[in-house]
C-alpha positions in Angstrom: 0.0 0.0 0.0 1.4 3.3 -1.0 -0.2 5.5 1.4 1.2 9.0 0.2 0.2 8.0 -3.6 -3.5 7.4 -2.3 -3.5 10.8 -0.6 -1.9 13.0 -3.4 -4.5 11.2 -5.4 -7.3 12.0 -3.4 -6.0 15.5 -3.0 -5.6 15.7 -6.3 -9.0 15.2 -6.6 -10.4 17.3 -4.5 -8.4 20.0 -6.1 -9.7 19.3 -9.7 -13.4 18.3 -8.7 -16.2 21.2 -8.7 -17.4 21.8 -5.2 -20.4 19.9 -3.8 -22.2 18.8 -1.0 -20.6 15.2 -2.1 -17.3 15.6 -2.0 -16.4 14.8 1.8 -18.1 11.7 1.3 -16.3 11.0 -2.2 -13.1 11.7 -0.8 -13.4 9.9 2.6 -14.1 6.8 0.7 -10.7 6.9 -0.7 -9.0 7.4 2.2 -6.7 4.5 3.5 -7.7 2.8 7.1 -5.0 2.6 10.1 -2.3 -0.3 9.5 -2.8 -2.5 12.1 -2.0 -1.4 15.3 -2.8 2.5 14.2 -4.8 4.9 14.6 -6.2 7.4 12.1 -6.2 11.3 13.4 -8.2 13.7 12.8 -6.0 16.4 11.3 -8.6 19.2 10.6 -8.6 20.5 14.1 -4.4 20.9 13.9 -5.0 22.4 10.7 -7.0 24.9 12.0 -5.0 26.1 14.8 -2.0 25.9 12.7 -3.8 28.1 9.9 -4.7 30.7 12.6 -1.4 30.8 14.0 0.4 31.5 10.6 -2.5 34.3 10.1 -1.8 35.8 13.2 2.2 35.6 12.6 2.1 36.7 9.0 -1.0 39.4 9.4 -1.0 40.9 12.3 3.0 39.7 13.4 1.1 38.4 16.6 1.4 34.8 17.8 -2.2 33.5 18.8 -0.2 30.1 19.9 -3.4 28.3 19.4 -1.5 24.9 18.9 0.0 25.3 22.5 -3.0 26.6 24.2 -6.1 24.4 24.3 -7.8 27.4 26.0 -6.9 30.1 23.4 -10.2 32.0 23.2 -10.3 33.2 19.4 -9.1 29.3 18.5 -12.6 27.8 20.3 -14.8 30.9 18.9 -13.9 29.8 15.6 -13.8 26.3 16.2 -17.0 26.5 17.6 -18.4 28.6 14.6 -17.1 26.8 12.0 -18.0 23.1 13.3 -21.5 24.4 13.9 -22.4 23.8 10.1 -20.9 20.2 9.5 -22.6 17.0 8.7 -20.5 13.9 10.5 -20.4 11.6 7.5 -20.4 7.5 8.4 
């Protein structure tokens, strides 16, 4: 199995494909399960905080060091604003 082919592939996709409300569910089906013993992770919350951080940074030259602070206010707000629209698919 050639895990980071299957993921350029499926980001590829996304990438190419129009937007719809099927794509998360395209795209998860793709997606390769844990090798024995692992665990998958649920990246999208890192991805987040690491997005805000670098806006902060880059923007404003202020570090909102959401990735080190579970508590950071403006990290749960938008966490909390953004997650309030999503569908959990399976």
């Amino acid at each position: 199995m050639n895990v980071p082919s299957q993921l350029k592939d499926v980001l590829q996709e996304i990438c190419t494909s129009p937007t719809s409300a099927t794509t998360e569910t395209r795209t998860t089906d793709h997606l390769p399960t844990p090798a024995e013993g692992g665990t998958l992770i649920e990246i999208s919350r890192w991805l987040g905080k690491t997005t805000l951080d670098v806006i902060g940074l880059a923007g404003f030259g202020y570090d909102f060091d959401s990735l080190h602070d579970p508590n950071n206010e403006l990290a749960v707000a938008l966490e909390r604003m953004l997650s309030a629209g999503q569908v959990s698919v399976g």
